[in-house]
C-alpha positions as CSV (number, residue, x, y, z in Angstrom):
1,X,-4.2,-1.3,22.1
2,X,-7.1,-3.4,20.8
3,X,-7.2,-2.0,17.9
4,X,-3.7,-2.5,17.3
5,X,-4.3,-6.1,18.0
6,X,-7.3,-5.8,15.7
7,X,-5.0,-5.3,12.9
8,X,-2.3,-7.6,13.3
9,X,-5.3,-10.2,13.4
10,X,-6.0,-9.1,10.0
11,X,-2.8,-9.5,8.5
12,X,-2.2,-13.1,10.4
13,X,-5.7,-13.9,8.9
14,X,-5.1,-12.9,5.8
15,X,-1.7,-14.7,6.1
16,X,-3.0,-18.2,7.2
17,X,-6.4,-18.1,5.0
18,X,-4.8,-16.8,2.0
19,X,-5.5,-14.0,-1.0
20,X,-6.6,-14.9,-4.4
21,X,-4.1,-14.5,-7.1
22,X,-6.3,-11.3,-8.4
23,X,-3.5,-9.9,-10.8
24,X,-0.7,-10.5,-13.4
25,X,2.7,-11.7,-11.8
26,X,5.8,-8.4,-12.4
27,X,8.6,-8.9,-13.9
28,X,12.1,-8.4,-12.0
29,X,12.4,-4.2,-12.3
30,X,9.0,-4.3,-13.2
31,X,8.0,-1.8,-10.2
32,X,11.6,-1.4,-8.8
33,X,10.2,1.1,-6.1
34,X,7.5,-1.5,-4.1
35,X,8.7,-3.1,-0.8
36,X,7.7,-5.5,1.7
37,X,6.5,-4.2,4.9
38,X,7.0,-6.6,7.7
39,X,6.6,-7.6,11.2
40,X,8.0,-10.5,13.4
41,X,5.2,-12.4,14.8
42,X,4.8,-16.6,15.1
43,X,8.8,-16.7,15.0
44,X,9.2,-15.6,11.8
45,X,9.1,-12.1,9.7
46,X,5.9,-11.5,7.9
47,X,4.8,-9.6,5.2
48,X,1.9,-7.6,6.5
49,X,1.7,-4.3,3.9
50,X,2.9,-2.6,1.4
51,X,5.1,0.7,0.3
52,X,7.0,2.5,-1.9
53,X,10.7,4.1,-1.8
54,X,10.7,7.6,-2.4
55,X,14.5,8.2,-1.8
56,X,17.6,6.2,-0.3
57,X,16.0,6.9,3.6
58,X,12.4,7.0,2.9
59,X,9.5,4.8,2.2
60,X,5.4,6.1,1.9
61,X,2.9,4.0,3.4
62,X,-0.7,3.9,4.7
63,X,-1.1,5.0,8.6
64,X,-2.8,2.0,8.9
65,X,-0.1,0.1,7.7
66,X,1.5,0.9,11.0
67,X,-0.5,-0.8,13.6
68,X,1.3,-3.7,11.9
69,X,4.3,-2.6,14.3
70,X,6.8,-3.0,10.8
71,X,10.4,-3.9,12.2
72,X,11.8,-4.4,8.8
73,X,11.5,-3.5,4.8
74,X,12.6,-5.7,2.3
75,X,13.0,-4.4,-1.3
76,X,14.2,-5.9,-4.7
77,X,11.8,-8.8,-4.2
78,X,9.7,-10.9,-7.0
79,X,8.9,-13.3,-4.3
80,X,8.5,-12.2,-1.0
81,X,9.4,-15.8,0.8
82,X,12.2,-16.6,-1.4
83,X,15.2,-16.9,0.5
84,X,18.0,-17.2,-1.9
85,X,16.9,-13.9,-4.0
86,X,19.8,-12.2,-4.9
87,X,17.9,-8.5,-5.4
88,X,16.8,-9.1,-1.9
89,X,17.5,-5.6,0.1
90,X,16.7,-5.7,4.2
91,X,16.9,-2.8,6.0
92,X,15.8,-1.8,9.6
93,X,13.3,1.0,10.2
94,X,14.4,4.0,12.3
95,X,11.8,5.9,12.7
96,X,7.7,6.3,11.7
97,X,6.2,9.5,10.9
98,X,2.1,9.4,11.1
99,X,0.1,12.4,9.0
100,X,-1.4,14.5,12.0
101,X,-4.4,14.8,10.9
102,X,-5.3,11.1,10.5
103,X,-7.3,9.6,12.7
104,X,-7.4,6.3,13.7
105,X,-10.9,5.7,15.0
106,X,-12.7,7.5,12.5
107,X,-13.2,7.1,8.1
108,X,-9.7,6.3,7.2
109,X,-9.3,9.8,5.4
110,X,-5.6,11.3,5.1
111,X,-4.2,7.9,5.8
112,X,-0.5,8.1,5.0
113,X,2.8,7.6,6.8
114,X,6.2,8.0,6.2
115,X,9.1,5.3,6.9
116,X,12.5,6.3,7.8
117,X,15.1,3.9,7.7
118,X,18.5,3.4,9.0
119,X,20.5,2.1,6.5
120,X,19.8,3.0,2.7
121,X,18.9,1.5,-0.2
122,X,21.0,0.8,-2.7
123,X,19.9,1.5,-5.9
124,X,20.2,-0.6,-9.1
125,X,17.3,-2.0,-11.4
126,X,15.9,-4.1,-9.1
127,X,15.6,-1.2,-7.0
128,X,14.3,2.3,-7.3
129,X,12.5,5.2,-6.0
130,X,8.9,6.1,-7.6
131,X,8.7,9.4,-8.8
132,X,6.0,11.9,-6.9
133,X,3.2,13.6,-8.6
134,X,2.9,17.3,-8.5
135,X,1.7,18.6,-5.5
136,X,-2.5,19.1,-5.9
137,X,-2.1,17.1,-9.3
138,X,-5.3,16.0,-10.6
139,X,-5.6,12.5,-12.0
140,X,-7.9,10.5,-14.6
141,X,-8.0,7.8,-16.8
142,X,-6.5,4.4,-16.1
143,X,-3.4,3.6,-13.7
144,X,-2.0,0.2,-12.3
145,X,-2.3,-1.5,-8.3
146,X,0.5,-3.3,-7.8
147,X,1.9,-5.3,-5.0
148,X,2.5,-8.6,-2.7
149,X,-0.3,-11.1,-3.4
150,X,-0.2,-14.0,-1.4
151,X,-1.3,-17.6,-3.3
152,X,-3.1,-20.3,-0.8
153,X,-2.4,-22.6,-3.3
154,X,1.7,-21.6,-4.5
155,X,2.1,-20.4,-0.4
156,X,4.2,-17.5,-1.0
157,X,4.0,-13.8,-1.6
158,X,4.4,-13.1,-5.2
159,X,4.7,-9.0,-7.0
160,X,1.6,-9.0,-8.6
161,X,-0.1,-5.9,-10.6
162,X,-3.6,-5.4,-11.6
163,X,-3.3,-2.8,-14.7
164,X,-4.9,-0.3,-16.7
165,X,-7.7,0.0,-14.3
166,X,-10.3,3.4,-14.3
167,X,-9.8,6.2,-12.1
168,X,-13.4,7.5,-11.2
169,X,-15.1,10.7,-9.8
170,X,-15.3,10.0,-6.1
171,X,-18.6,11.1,-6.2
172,X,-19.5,7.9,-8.2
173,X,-17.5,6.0,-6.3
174,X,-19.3,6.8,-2.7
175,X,-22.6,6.4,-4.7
176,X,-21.0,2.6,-5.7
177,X,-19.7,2.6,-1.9
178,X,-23.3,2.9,-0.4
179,X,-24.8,-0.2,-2.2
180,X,-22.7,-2.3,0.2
181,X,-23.9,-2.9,3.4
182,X,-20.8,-3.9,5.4
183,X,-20.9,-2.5,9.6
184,X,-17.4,-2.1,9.1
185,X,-17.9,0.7,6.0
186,X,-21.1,2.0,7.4
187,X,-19.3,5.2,8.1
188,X,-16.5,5.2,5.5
189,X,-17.0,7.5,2.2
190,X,-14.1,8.4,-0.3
191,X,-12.7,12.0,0.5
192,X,-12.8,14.0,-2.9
193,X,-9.5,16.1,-2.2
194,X,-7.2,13.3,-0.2
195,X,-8.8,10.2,-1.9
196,X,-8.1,8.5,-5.2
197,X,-10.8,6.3,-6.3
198,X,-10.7,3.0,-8.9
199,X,-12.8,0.3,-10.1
200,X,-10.6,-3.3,-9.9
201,X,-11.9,-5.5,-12.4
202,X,-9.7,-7.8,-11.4
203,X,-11.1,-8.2,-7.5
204,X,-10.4,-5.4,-5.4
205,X,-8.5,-5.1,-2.3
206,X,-8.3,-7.3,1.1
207,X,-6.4,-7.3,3.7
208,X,-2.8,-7.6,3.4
209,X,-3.2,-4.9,0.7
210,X,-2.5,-1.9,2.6
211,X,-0.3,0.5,1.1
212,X,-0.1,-0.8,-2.4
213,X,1.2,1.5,-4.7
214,X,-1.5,3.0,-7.6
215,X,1.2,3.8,-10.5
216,X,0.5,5.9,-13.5
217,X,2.5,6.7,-16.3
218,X,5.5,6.6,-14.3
219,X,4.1,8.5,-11.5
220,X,3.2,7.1,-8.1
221,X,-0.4,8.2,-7.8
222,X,-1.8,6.5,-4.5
223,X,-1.4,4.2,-1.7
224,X,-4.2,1.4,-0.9
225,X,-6.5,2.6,1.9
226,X,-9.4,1.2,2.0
227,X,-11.8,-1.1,0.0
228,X,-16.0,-2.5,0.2
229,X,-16.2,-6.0,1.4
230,X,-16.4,-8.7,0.4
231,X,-13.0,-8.5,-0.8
232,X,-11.9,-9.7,-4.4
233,X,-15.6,-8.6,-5.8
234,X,-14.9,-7.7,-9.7
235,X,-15.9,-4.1,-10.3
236,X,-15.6,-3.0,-7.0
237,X,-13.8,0.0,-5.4
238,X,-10.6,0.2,-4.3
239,X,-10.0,3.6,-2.4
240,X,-6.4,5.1,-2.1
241,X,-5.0,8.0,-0.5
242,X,-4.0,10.7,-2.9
243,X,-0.7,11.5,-2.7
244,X,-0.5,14.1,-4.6
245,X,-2.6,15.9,-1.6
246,X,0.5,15.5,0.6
247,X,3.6,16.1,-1.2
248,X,4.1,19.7,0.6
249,X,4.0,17.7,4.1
250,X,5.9,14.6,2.4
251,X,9.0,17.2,1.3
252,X,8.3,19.2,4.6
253,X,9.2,15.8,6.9
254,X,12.2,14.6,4.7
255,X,13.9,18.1,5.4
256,X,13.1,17.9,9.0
257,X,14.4,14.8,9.2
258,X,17.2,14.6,7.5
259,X,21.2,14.1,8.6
């Protein structure tokens, strides 16, 4: 229970103090397949992560995103607090699926989690699934972040993306990992089969970023799992789980779960 409290601190914190506006604002049907993640908390709903559609039921997300206790998704959105957007899609969540093998307490590793919901998306170009990568895919070169950065200074939620940023070896990347001496990372390493690992030159992660998509090439190649502090550093790591490690379990719970 505390740490479930632990994390909804996080995302109120991150909520109330603000994120930098580390990236480039989308366009509308820009990244057609990200969605808001939210919670009710203060009396209001509240973005608190970040996911992507996958089909007309289903969303991917981080495990961690889930100690957020999400009660809705909202898709089609630009700007996460703007009421009278007409792309705006809200559906209820019906059910959570966590990866068994994650574990809460420990590094963060296999960190995924699928979201079904009750009523389904409808499609058009404000709103899309992302396409999965091939199951054991390997990945290089460069690929995009992309999701709901929030502005102390605009106050709202806006689609940003950080692109062209390099994929590296995760053995670089835990060497890069080590140099910072954080209590909270002190055990955390990048996993070289279910982790994806990039430099941000833009400012990496914080925390409100959970689940953001990593997007190559039209292929959704991670989720945003875990990151060095202090956040928003240029040139520092931003670690994602690698989805193309879980598509066999990804397919396997959409068929179990389906109508």
């Amino acid at each position: 229970m505390y740490r479930e409290l632990f994390y909804i601190c996080l995302a109120l914190f991150g909520v109330v103090n603000g994120m930098y506006d580390n990236g480039i604002i989308a366009n509308p049907g820009q990244y057609p397949f990200t969605v808001s993640i939210q919670t009710r908390a203060l009396g209001e709903e509240l973005h608190v992560c970040t996911g992507a559609i996958i089909n007309e039921q289903w969303v991917i997300t981080t495990a961690q995103c889930l100690y957020n206790y999400p009660k809705t998704i909202v898709a089609g959105l630009i700007n996460v607090d703007d009421e009278t957007d007409l792309n705006k899609q809200i559906v209820n969540i019906e059910k959570t699926i966590i990866y068994p093998k994650f574990d809460s307490d420990g590094n963060a590793h296999y960190d995924i989690a699928l979201i079904k919901v009750i009523e389904a998306f409808q499609f058009n170009d404000a709103v899309q699934p992302a396409k999965l990568p091939e199951a054991g895919a390997q990945r290089s070169g460069n690929a995009d972040i992309v999701g709901y950065s929030y502005s102390l200074y605009h106050n709202y939620h806006q689609l940003v993306y950080r692109p062209a940023l390099p994929i590296i070896d995760i053995e670089r990347c835990n060497e890069i990992i080590k140099t910072f001496e954080d209590f909270m990372y002190d055990q955390l390493y990048a996993d070289k089969d279910s982790n994806i690992c990039v430099l941000d030159r833009f400012g990496n992660n914080c925390n409100e970023d959970l689940g953001e998509p990593l997007y190559q090439n039209g292929t959704l190649l991670g989720l945003a799992s875990f990151w060095v502090m202090p956040c928003f550093e240029q040139g520092s790591p931003d670690i994602f789980t690698n989805i193309a490690y879980f598509v066999e379990w990804i397919n396997e719970v959409i068929k179990d779960n389906s109508i």
